[in-house]
PDB file of N, H, CA, C and O in Angstrom:
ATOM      1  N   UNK A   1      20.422  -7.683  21.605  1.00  0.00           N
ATOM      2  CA  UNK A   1      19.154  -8.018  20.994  1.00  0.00           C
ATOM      3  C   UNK A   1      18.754  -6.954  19.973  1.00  0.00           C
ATOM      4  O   UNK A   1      18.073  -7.389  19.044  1.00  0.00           O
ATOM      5  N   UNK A   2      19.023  -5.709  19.953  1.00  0.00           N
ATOM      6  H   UNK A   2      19.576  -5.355  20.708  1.00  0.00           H
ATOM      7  CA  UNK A   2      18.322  -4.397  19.715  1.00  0.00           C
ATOM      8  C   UNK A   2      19.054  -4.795  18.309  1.00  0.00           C
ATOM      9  O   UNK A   2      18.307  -4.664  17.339  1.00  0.00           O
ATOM     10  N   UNK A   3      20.383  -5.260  18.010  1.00  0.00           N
ATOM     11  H   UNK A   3      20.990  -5.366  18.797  1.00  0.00           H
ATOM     12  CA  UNK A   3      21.803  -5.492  17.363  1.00  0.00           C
ATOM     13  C   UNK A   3      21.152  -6.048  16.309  1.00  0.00           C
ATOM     14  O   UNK A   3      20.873  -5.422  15.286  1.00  0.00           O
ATOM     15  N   UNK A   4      20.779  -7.702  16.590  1.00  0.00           N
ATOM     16  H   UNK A   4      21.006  -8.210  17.421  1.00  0.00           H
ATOM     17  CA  UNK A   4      19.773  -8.518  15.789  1.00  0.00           C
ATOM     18  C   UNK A   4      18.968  -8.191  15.117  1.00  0.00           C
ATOM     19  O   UNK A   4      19.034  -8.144  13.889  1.00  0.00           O
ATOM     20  N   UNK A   5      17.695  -7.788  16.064  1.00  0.00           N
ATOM     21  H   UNK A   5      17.642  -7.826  17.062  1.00  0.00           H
ATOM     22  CA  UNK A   5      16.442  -6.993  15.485  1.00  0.00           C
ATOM     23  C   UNK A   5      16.973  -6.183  14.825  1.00  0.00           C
ATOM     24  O   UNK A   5      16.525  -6.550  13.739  1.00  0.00           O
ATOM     25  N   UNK A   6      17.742  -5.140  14.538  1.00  0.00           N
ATOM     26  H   UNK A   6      18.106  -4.842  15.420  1.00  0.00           H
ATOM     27  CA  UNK A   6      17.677  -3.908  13.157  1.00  0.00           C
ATOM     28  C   UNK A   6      18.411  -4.551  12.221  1.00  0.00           C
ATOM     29  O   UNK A   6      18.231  -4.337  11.023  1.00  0.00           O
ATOM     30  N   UNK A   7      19.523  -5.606  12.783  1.00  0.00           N
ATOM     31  H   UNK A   7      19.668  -5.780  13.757  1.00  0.00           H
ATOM     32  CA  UNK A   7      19.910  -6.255  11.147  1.00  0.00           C
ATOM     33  C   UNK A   7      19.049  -6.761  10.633  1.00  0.00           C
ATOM     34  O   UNK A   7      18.935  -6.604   9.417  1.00  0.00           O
ATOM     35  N   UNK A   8      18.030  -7.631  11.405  1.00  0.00           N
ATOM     36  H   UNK A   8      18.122  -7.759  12.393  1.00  0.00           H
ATOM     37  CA  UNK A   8      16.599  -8.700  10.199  1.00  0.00           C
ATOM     38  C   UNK A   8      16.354  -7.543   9.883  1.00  0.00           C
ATOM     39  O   UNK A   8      16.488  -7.533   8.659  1.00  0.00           O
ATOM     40  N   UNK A   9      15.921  -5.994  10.399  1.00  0.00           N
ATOM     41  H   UNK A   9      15.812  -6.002  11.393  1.00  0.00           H
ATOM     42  CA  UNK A   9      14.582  -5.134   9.728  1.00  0.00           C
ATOM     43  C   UNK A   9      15.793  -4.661   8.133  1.00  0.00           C
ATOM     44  O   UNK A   9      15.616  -4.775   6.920  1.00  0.00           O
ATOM     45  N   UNK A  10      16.726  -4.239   8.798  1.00  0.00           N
ATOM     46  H   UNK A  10      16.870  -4.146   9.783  1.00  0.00           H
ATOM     47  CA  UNK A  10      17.455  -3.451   7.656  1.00  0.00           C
ATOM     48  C   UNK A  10      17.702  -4.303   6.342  1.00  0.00           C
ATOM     49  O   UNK A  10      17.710  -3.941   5.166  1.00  0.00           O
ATOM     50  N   UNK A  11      17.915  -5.654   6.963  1.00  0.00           N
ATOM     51  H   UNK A  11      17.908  -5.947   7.919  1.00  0.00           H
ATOM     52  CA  UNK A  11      17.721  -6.700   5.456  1.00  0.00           C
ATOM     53  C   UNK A  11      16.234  -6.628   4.812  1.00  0.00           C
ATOM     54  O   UNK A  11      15.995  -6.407   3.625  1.00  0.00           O
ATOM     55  N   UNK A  12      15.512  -6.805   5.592  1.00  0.00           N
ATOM     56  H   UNK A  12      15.706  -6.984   6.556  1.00  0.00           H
ATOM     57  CA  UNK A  12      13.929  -6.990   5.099  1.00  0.00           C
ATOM     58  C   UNK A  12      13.275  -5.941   4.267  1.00  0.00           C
ATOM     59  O   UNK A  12      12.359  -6.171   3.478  1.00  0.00           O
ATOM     60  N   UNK A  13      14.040  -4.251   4.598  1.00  0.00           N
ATOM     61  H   UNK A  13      14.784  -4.063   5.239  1.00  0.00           H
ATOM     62  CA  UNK A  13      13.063  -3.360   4.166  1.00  0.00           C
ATOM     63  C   UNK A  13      14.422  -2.721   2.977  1.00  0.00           C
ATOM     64  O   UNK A  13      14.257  -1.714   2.289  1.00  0.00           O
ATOM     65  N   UNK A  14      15.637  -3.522   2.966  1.00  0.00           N
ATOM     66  H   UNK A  14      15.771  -4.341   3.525  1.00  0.00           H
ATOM     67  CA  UNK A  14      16.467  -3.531   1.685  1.00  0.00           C
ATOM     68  C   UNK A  14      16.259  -3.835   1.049  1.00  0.00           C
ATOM     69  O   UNK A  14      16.569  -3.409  -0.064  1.00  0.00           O
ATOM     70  N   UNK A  15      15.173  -5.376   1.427  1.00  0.00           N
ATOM     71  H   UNK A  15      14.921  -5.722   2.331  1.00  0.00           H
ATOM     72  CA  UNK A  15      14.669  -6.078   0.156  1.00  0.00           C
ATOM     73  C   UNK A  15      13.051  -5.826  -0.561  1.00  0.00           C
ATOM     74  O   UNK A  15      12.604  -6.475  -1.506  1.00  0.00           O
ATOM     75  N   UNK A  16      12.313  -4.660   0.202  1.00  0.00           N
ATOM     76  H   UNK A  16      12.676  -4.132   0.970  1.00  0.00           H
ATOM     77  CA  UNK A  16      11.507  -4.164  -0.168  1.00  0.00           C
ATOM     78  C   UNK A  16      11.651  -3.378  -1.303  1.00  0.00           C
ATOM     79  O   UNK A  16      12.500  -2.487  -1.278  1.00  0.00           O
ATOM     80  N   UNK A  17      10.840  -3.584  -2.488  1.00  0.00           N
ATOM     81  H   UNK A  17      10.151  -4.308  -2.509  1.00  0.00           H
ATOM     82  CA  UNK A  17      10.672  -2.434  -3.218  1.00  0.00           C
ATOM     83  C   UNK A  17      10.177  -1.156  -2.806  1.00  0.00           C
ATOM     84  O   UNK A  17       9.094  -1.024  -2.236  1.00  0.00           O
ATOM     85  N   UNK A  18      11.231   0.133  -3.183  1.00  0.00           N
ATOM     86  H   UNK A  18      12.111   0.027  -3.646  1.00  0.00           H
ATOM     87  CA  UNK A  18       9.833   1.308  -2.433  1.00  0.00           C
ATOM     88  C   UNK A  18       8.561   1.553  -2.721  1.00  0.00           C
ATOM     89  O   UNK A  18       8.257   2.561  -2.082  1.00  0.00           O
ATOM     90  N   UNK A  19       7.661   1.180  -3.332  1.00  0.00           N
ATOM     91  H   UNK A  19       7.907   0.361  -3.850  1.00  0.00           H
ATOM     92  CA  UNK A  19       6.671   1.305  -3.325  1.00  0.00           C
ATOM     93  C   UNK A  19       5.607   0.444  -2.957  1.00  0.00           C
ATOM     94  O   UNK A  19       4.439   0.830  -2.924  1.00  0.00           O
ATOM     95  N   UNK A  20       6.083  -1.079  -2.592  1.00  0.00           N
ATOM     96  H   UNK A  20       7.033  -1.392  -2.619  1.00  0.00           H
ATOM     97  CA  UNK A  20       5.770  -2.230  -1.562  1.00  0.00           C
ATOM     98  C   UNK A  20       5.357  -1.781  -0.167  1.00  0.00           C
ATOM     99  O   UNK A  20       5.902  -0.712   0.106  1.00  0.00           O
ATOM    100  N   UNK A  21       4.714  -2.159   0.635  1.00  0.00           N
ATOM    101  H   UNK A  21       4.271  -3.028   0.414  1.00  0.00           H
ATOM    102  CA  UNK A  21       4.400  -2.325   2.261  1.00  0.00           C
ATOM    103  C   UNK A  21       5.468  -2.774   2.554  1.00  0.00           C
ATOM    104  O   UNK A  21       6.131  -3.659   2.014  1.00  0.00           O
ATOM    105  N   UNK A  22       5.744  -1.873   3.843  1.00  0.00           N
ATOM    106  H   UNK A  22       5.204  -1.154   4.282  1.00  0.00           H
ATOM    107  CA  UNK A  22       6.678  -2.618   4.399  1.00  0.00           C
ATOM    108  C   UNK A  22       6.661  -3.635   5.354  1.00  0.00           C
ATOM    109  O   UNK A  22       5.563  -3.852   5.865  1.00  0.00           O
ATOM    110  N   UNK A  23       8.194  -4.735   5.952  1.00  0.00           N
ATOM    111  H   UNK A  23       9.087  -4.559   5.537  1.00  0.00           H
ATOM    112  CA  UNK A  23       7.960  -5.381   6.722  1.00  0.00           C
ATOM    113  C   UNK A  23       7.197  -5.601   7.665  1.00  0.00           C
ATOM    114  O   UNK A  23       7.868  -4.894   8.418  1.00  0.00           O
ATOM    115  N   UNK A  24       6.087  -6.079   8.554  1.00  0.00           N
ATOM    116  H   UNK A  24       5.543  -6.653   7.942  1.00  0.00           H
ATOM    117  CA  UNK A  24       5.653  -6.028   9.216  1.00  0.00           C
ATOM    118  C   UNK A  24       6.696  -6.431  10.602  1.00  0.00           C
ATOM    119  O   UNK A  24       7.712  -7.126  10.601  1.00  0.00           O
ATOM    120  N   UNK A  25       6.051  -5.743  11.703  1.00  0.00           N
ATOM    121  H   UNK A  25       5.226  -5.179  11.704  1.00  0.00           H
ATOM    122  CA  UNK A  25       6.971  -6.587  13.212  1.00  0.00           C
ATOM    123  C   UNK A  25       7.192  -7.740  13.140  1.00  0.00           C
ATOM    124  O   UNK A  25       8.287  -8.178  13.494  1.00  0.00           O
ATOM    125  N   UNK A  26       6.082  -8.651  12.598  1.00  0.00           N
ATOM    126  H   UNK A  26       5.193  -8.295  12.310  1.00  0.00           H
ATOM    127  CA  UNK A  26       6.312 -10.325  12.659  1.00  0.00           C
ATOM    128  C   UNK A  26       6.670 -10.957  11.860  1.00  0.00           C
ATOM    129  O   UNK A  26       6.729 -12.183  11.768  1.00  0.00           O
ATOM    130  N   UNK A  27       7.052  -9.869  10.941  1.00  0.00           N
ATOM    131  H   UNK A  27       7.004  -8.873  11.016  1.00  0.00           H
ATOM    132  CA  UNK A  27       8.386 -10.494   9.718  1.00  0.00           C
ATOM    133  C   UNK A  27       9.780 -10.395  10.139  1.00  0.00           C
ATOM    134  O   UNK A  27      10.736 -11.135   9.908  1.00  0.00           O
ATOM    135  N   UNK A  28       9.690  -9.419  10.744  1.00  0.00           N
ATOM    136  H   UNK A  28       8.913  -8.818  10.932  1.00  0.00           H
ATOM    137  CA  UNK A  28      11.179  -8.717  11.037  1.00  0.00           C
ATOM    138  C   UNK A  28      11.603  -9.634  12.546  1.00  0.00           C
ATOM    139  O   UNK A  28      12.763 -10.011  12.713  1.00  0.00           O
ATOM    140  N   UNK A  29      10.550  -9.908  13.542  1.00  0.00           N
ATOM    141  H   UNK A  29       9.608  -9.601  13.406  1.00  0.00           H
ATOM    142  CA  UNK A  29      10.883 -10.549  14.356  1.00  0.00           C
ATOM    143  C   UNK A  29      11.167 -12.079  14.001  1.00  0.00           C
ATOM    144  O   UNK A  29      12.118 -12.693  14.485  1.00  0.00           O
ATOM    145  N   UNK A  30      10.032 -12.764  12.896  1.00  0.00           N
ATOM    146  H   UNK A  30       9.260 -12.264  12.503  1.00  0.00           H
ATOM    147  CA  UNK A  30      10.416 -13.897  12.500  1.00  0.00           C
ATOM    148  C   UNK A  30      11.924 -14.127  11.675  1.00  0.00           C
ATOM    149  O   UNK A  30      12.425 -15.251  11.708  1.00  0.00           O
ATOM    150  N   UNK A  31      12.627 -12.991  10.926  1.00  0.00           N
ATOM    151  H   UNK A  31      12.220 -12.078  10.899  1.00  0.00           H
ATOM    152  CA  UNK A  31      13.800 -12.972  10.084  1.00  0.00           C
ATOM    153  C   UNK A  31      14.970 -12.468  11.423  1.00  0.00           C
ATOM    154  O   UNK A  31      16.158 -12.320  11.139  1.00  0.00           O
ATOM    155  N   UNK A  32      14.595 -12.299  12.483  1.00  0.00           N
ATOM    156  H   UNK A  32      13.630 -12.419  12.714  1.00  0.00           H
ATOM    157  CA  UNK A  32      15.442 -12.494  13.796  1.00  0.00           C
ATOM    158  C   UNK A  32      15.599 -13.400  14.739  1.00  0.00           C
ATOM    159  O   UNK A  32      16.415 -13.483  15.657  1.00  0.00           O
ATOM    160  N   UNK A  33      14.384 -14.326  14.280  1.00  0.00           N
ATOM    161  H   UNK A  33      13.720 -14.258  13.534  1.00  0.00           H
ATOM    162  CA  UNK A  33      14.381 -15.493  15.049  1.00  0.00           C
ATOM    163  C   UNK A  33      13.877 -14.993  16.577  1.00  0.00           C
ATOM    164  O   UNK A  33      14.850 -14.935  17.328  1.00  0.00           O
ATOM    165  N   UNK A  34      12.918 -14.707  17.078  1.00  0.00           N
ATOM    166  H   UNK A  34      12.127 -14.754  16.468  1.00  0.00           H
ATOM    167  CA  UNK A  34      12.361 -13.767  18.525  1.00  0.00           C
ATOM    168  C   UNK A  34      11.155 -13.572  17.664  1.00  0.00           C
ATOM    169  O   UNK A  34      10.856 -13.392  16.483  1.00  0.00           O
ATOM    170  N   UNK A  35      10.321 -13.766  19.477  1.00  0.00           N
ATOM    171  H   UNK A  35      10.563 -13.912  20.436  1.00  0.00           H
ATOM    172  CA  UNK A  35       8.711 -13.808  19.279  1.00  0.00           C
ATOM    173  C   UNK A  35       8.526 -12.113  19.478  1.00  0.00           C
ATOM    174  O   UNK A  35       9.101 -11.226  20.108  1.00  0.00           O
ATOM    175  N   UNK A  36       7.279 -12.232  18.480  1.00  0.00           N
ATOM    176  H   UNK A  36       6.811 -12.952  17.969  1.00  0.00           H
ATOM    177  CA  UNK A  36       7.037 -10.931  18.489  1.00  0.00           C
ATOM    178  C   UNK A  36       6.763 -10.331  19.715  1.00  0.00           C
ATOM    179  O   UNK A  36       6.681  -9.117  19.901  1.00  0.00           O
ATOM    180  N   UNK A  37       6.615 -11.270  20.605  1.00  0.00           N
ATOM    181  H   UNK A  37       6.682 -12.256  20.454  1.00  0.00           H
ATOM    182  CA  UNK A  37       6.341 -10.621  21.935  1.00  0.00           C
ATOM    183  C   UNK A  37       8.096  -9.724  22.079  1.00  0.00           C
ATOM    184  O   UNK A  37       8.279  -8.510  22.168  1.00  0.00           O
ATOM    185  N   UNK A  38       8.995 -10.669  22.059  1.00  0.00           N
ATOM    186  H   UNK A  38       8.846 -11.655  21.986  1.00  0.00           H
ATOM    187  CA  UNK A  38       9.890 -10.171  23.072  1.00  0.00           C
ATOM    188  C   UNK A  38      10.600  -9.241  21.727  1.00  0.00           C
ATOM    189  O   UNK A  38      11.776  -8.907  21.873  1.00  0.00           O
ATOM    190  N   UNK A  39       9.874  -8.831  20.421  1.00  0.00           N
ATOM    191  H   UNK A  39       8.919  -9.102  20.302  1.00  0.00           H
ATOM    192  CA  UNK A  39      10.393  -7.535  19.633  1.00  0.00           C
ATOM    193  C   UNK A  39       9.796  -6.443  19.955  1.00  0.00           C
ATOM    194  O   UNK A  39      10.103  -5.312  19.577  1.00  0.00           O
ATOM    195  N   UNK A  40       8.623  -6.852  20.907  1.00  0.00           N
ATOM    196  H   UNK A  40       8.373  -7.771  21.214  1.00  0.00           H
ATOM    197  CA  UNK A  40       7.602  -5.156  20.831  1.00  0.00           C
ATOM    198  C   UNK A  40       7.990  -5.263  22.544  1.00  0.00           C
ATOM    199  O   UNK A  40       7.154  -4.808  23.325  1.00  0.00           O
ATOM    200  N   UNK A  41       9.059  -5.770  23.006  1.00  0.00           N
ATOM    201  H   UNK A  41       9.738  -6.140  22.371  1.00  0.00           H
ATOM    202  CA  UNK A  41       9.852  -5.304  24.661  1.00  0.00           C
ATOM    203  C   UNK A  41      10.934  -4.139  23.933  1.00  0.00           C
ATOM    204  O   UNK A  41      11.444  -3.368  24.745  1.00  0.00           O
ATOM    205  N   UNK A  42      11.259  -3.982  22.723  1.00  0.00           N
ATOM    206  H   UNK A  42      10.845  -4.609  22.063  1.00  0.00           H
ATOM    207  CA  UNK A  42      12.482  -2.704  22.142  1.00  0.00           C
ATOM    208  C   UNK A  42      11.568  -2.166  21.274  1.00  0.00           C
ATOM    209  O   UNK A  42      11.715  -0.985  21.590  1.00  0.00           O
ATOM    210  N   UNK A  43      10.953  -2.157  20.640  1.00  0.00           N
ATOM    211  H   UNK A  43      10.834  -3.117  20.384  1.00  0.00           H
ATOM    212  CA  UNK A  43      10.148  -2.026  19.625  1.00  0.00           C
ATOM    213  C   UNK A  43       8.715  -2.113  19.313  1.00  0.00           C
ATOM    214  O   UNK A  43       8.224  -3.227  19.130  1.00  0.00           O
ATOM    215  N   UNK A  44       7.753  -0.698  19.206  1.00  0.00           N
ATOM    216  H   UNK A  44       8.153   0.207  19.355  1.00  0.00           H
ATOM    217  CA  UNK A  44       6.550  -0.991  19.110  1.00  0.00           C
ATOM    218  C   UNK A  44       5.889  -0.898  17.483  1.00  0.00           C
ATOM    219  O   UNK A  44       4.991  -1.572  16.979  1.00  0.00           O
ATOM    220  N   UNK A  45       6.530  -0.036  17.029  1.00  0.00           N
ATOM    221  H   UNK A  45       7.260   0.512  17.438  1.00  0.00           H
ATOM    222  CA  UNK A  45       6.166  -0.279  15.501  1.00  0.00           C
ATOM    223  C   UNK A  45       7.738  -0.550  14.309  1.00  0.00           C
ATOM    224  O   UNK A  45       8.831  -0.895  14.759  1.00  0.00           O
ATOM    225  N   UNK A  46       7.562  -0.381  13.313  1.00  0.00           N
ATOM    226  H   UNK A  46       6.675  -0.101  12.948  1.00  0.00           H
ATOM    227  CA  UNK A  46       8.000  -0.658  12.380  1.00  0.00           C
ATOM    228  C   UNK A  46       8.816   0.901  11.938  1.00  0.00           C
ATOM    229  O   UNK A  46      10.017   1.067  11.727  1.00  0.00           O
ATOM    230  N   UNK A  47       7.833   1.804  11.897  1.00  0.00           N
ATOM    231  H   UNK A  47       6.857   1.669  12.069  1.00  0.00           H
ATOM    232  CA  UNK A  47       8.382   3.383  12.386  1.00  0.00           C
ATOM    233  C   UNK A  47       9.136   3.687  13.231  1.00  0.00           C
ATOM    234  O   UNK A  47       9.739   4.761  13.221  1.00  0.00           O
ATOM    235  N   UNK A  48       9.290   2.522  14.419  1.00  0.00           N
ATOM    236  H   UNK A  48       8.800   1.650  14.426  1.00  0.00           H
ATOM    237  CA  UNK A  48      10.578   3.109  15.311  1.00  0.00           C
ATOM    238  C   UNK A  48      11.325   2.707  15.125  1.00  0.00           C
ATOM    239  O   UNK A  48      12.194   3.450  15.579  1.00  0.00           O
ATOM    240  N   UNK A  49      11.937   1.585  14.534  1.00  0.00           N
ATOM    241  H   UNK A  49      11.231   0.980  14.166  1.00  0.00           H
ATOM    242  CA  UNK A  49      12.354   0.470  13.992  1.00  0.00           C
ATOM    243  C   UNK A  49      13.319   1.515  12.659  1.00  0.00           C
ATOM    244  O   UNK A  49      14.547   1.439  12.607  1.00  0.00           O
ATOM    245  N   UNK A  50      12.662   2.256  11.869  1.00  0.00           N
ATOM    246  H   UNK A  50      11.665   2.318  11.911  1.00  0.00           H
ATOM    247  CA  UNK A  50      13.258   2.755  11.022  1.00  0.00           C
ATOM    248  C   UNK A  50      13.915   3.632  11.463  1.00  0.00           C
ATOM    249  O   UNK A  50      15.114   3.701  11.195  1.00  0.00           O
ATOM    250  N   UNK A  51      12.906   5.094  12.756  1.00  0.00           N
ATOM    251  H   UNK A  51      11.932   5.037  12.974  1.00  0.00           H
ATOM    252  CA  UNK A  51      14.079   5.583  13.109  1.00  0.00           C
ATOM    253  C   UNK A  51      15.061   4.866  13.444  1.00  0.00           C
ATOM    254  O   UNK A  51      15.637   4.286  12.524  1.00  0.00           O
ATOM    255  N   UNK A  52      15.444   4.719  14.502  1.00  0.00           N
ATOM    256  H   UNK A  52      14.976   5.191  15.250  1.00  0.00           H
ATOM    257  CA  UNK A  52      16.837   4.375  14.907  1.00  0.00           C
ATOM    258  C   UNK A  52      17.978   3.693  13.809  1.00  0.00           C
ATOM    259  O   UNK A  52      19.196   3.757  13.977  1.00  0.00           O
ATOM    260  N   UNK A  53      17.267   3.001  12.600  1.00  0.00           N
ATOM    261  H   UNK A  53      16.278   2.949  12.463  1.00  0.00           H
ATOM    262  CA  UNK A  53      18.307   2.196  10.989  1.00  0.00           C
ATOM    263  C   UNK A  53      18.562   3.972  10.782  1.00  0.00           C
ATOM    264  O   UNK A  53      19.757   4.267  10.753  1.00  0.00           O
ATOM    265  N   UNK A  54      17.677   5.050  10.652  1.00  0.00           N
ATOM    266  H   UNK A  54      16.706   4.811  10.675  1.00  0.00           H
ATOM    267  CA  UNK A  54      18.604   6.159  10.224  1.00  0.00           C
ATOM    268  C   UNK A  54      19.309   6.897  11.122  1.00  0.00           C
ATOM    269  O   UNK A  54      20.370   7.477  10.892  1.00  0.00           O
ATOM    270  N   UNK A  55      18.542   6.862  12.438  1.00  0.00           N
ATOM    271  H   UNK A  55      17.680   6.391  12.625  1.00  0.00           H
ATOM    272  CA  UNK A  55      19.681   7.379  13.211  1.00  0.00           C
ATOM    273  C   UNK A  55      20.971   7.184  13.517  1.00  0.00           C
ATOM    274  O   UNK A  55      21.781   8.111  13.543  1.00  0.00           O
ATOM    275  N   UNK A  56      21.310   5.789  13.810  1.00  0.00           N
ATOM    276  H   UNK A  56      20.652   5.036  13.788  1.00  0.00           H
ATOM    277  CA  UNK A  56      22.596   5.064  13.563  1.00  0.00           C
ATOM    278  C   UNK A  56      22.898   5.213  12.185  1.00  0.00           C
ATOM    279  O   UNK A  56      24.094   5.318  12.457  1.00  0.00           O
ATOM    280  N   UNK A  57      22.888   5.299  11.147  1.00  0.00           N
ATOM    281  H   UNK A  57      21.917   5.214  10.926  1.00  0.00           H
ATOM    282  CA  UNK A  57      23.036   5.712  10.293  1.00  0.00           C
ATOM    283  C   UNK A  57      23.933   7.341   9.956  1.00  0.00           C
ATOM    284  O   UNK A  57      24.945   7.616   9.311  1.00  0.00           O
ATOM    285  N   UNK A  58      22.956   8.147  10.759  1.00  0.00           N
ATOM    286  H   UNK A  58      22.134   7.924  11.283  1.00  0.00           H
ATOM    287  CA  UNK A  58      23.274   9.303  10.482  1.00  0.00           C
ATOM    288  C   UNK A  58      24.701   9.598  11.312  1.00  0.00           C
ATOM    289  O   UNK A  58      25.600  10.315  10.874  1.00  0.00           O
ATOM    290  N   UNK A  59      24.724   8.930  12.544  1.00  0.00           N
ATOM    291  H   UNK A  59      23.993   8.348  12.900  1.00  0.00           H
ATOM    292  CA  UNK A  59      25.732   8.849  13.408  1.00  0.00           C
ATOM    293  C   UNK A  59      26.992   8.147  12.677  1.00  0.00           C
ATOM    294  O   UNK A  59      28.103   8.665  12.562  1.00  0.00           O
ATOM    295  N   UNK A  60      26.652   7.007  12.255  1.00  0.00           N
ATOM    296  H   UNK A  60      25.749   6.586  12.348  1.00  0.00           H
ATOM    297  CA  UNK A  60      27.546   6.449  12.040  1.00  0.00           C
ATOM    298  C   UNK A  60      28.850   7.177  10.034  1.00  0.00           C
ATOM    299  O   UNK A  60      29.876   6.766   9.490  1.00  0.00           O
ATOM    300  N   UNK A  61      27.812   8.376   9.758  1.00  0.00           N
ATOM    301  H   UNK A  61      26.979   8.710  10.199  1.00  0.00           H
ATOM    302  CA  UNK A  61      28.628   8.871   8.666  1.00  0.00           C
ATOM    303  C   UNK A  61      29.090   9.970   9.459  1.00  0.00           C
ATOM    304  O   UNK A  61      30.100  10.422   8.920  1.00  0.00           O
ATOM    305  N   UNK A  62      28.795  10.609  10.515  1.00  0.00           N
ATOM    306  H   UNK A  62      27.975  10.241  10.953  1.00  0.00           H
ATOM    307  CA  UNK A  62      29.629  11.713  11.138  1.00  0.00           C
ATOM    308  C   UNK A  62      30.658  11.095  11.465  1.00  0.00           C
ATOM    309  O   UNK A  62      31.640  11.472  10.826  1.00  0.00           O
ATOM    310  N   UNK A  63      30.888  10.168  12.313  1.00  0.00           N
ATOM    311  H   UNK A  63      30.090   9.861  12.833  1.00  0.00           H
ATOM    312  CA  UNK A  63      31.836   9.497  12.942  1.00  0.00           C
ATOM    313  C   UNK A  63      32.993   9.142  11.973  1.00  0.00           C
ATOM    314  O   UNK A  63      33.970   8.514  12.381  1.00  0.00           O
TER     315      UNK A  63
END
């Protein structure tokens, strides 16, 4: 699930301009198809949501 949810966010806030707002939870849960209920059971904001796109991230260029 966790898998899903950061691919919709990582598409959604790719397709943000930076200086745009970003996705909200109930975008990112709606572009995952899951109620926002069962996105804020892994996820309470949009900020945690980003950590972990850079943490895996950061992991994934050491590796």
């Amino acid at each position: 699930m966790r898998t899903r949810i950061l691919a919709a966010a990582r598409d959604l806030l790719g397709a943000c301009a930076p200086a745009s707002d970003p996705p909200t939870l109930d975008e990112i849960a709606a572009t995952a198809g899951i109620t926002s209920r069962k996105l804020r059971a892994y996820y309470t904001s949009v900020e945690a949501i980003k950590r972990e796109l850079a943490s895996r991230s950061d992991h994934e260029e050491r590796s």
